[in-house]
C-alpha positions, 0 to 999 in steps of 0.5 A: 450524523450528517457526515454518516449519512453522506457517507452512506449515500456515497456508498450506495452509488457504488454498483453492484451491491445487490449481487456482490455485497460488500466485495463491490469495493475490492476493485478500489482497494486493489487500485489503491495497493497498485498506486500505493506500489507504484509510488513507493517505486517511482517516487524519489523523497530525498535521493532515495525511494523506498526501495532504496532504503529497504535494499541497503537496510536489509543488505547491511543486515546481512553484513552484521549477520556476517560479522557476528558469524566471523566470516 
């Protein structure tokens, strides 16, 4: 129980609940969507980002699709 109620009392340090309720947290959440972007753009894992691996996986689908299409 003492980690649930330190938890608490860090949420209540948050502003604004008394006129935005739950949604006082949005900002972080959107902060957090920004950084995880931002990561899986810039941030090199091997040679590739994620992007890099979502372009080829989706372009050789394109090409299977292709093939079983006869072109």
């Amino acid at each position: 129980m003492l980690v649930s109620e330190r938890l608490k009392r860090l949420l209540r340090l948050v502003p604004g609940e008394r006129r935005f309720g739950f949604y006082r947290f949005l900002p972080f959440f959107f902060v957090l969507g920004g950084a995880m972007e931002w990561f899986m753009i810039n941030v090199r894992i091997g040679k590739e980002t994620f992007y890099d691996v979502y372009r080829r996986k989706q372009s050789e689908r394109r090409y299977e699709a292709r093939m079983e299409k006869g072109e």
